[in-house]
C-alpha positions in Angstrom: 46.8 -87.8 -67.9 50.2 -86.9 -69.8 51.7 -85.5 -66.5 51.0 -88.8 -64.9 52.2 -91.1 -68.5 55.0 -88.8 -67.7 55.9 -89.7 -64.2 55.6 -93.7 -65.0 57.7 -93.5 -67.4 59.9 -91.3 -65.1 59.6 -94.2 -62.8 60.3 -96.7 -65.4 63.6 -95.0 -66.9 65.4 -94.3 -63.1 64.7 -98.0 -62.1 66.0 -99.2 -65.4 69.4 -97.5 -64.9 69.4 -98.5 -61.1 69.3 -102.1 -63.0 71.9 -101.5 -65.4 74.5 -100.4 -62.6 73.7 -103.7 -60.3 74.0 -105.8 -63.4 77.1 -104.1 -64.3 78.3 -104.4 -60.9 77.4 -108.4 -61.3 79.5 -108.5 -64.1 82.7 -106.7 -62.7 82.8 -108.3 -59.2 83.2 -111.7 -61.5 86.0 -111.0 -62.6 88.7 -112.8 -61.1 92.3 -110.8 -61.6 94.2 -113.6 -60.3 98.1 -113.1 -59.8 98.5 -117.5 -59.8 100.9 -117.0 -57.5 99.0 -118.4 -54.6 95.6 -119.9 -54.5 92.9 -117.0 -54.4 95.6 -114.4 -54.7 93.9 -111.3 -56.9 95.9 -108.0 -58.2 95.5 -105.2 -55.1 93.2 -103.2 -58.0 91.0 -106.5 -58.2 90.9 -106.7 -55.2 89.6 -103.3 -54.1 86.9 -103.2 -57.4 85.8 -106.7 -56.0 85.2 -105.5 -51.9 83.6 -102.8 -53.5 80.8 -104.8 -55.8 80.6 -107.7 -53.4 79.6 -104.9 -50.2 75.8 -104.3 -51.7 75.8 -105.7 -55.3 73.0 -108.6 -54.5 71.6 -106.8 -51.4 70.7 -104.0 -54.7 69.8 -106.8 -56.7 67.5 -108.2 -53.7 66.4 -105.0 -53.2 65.4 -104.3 -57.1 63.9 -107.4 -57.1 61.8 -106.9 -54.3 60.1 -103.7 -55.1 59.6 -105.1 -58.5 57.4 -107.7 -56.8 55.6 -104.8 -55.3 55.3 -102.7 -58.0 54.3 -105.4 -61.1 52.6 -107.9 -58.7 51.6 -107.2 -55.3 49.9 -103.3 -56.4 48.2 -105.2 -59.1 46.6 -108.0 -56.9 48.0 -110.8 -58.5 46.8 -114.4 -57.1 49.0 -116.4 -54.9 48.7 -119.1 -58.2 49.5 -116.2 -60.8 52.7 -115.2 -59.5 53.6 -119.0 -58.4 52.8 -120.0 -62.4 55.2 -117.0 -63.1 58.1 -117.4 -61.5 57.8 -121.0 -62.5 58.8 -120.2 -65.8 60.8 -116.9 -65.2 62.7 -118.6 -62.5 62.7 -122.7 -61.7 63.3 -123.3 -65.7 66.3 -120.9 -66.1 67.8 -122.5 -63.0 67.8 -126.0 -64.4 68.0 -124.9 -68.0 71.9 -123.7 -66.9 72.3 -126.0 -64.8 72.5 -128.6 -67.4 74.0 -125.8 -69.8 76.7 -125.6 -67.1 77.7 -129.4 -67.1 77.8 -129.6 -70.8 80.4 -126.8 -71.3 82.2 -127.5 -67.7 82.8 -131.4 -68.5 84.8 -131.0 -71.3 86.9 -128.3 -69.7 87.2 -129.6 -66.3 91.1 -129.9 -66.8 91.6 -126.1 -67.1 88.4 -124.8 -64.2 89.8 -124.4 -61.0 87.3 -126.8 -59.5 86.6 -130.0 -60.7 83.0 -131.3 -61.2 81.0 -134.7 -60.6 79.9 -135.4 -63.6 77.2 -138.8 -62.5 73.4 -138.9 -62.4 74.3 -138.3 -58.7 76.6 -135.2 -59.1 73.5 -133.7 -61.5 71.0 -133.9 -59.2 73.0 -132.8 -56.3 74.0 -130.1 -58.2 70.2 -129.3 -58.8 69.4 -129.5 -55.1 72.7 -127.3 -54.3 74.2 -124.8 -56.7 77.3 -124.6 -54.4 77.9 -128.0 -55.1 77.4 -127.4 -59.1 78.8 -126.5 -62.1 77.7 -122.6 -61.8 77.7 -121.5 -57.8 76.0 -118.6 -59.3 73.0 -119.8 -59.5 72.3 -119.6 -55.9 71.1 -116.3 -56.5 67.8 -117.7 -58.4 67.4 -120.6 -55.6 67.3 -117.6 -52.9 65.2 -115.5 -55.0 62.4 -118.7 -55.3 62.6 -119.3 -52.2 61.4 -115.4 -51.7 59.0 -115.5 -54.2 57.2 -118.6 -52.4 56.9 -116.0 -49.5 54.6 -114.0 -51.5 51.1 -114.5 -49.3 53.3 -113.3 -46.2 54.0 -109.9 -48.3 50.3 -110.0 -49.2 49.4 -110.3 -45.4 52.1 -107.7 -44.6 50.7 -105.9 -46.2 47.6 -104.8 -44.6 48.9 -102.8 -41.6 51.4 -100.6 -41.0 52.0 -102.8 -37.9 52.6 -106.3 -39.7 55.0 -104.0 -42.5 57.5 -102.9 -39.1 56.8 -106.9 -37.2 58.1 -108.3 -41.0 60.9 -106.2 -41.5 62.3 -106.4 -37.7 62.2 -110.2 -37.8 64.4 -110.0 -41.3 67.0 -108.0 -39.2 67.2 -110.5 -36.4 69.6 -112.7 -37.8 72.2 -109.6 -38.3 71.0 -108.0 -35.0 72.0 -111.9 -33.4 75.1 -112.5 -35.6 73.4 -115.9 -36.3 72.6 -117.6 -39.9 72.2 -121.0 -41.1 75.2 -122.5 -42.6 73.2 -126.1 -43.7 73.8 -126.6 -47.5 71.3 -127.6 -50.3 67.8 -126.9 -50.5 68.1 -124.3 -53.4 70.1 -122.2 -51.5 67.7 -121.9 -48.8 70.4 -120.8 -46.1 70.9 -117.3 -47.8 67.1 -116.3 -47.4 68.5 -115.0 -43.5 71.1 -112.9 -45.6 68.5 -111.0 -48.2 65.0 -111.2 -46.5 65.3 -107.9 -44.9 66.9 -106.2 -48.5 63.9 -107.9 -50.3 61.5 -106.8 -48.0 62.5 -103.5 -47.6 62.5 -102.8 -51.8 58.8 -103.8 -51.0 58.3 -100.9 -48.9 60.4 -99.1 -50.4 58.4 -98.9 -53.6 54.9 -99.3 -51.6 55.8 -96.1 -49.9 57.0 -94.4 -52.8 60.7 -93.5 -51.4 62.1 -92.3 -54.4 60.0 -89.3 -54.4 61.6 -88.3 -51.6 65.5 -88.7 -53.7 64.1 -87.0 -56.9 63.8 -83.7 -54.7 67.2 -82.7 -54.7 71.0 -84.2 -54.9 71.4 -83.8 -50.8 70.0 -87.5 -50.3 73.0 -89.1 -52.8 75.6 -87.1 -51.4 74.5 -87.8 -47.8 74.4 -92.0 -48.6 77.2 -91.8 -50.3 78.6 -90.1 -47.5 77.4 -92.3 -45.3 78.5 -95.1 -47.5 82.3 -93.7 -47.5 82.4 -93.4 -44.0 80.8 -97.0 -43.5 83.5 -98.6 -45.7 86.4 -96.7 -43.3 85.3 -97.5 -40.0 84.2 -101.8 -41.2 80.6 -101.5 -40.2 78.5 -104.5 -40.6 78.0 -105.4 -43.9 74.1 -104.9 -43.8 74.4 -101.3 -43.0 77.5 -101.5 -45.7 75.0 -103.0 -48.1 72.0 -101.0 -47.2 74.4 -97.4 -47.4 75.2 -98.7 -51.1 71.5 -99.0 -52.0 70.1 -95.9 -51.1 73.4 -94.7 -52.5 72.4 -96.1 -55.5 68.9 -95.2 -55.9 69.9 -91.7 -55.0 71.7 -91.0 -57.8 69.9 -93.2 -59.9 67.2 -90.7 -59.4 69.2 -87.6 -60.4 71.0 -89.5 -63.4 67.9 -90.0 -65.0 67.4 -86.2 -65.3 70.3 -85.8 -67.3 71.6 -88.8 -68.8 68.3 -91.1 -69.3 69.7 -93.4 -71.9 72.7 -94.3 -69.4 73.2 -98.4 -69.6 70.7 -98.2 -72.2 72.2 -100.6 -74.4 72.3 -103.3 -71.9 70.3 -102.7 -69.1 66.9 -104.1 -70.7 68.9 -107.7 -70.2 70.1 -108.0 -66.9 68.6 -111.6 -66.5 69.8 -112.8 -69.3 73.5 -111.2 -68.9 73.4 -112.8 -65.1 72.9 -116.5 -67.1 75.3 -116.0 -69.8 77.9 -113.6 -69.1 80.0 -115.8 -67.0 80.5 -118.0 -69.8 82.6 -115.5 -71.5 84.8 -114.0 -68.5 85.5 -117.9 -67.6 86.7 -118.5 -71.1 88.7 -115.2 -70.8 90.1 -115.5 -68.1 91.5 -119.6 -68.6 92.9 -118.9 -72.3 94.1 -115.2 -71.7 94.4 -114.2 -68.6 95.9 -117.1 -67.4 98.8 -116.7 -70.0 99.5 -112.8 -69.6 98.5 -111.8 -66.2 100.2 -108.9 -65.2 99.7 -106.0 -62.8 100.1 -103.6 -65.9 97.4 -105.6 -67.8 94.4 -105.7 -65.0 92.5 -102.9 -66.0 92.7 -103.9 -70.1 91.6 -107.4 -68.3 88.6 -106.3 -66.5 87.3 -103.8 -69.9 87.4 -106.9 -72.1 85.7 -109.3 -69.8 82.9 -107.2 -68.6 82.3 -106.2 -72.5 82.2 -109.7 -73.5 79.5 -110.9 -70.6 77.9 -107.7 -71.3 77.6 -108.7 -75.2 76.8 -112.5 -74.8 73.8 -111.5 -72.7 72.2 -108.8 -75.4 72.8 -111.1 -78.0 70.9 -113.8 -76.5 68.3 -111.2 -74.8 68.0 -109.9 -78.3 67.8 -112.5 -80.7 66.5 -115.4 -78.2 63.1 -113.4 -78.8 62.7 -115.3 -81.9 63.3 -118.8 -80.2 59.8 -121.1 -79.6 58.5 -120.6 -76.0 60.3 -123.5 -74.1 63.3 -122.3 -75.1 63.0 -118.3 -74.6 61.5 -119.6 -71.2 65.1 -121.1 -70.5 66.9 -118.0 -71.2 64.5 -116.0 -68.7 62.2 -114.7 -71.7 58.6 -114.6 -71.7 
């Protein structure tokens, strides 16, 4: 009995650090090093820190997210209802909780954001249907994520066979094998389900089958994705087997870190979520009062330290101390 408390708390400790680097990596790909010299123009250092986080960042986060599913929901036998009545409150309230949270702080600064926002009954609701179209484009991230969680009796019918688990996962890869996704907007975000199916899908399996076993072993499995990774990033290859290098990349090492530094991201990686909501609150207000005034080449890496402490802070603080708020509102902040 204590070897195996042992080994899910193992389990536990390497997925939390896994989660504390794709959250960090969250945080630094939104950081905008502009130069203002031309629209969309970044420092060459911002530039390469945000190819690298934007090449797997959400794929990992996809990925996380799915074997989560696997591992908290689907291994337990939760109801279709139970996990519907879930994500309700762990993901449909957040989403319009910051969407409105979004208008109230963007309307008063829409002179200094560098898009401007439609701030009618109309402009709400649209904003609500598309994120895109709102006052926080990253929330598309929670509109695809619903969308996968309504898929949930397809992963419990996957499920069954080993047949239906390879038929899933190969129609999930037709849209890269074609080239082809949708490019409609609106409907939560439903476009982007083409784009992370097959990452989502595969953390299922990835947990079902127990992977990581296999990349506690030794170190040979991080060097070899990482390898693989490096040599990926050279030669352009598609960015799914880009993304899905930088996973495994990920998890590999996440599974050898946890031998030797288990406490890594410890003091934020218990709040991804809630640093996801918040955090960009701060770098926006960093970036339009400071940066804006004092970009320099010389100054991008001071730049991108400050920023990704102060997203990282606002979203333990509210993690933290939102815990004492009545249910409604901890429910709003992604807190059960």
């Amino acid at each position: 009995m204590a070897e195996k408390d042992t080994n899910n708390n193992n389990k536990i400790l390497w997925l939390s650090i896994i989660q504390g680097w794709a959250i960090l990596l969250v945080v630094i790909g939104h950081v905008n090093a502009f130069t203002y010299n031309a629209d969309g123009e970044i420092y060459p250092l911002g530039n390469f820190i945000q190819t690298f986080c934007y090449s797997f960042h959400m794929p990992l986060f996809m990925f996380v997210s799915g074997g989560l599913l696997y591992f908290s929901r689907l291994s337990k036998g939760w109801a279709t209802g139970e996990l519907y009545k879930d994500k309700l409150k762990r993901l449909l309230i957040p989403y319009i909780a910051f969407t409105i949270i979004g208008f109230c702080i963007k309307i008063p600064m829409s002179a200094f954001t560098k898009r401007g926002i439609d701030a009618t009954p109309g402009g709400f609701i649209n904003a609500l249907f598309d994120p895109a179209n709102g006052p926080l484009n990253e929330l598309w991230f929670i509109g695809t994520l619903m969308w996968l969680m309504l898929m949930y009796p397809l992963y419990k019918m996957m499920l069954k066979s080993a047949w239906t688990e390879v038929i899933l996962l190969t129609m999930t890869l037709i849209p890269f094998i074609i080239d082809v996704h949708p490019k409609f907007n609106g409907w939560f975000n439903l476009k982007d389900v083409s784009q992370y199916a097959f990452f989502f899908v595969g953390g299922i399996l990835f947990f079902k089958y127990n992977v990581i076993h296999y990349f506690e072993r030794s170190l040979l499995p991080a060097i070899i994705f990482t390898c693989i990774y490096a040599l990926a990033w050279i030669i352009d290859a598609a960015p799914v087997c880009l993304a899905t290098a930088g996973i495994l990349m990920s998890f590999g090492w996440g599974a050898q870190v946890v031998r030797f530094f288990p406490g890594l991201f410890n003091l934020f990686r218990d709040y991804s979520f809630q640093i996801f909501l918040v955090g960009i609150f701060p770098q926006m207000l960093v970036e339009l009062v400071v940066w804006r005034q004092v970009h320099s080449q010389s100054l991008v890496v001071p730049f991108y330290l400050v920023s990704v402490l102060f997203a990282l802070f606002a979203g333990v603080l509210i993690g933290k101390y939102g815990r004492r708020l009545p249910a409604i509102l901890r429910w709003c902040i992604g807190l059960k």
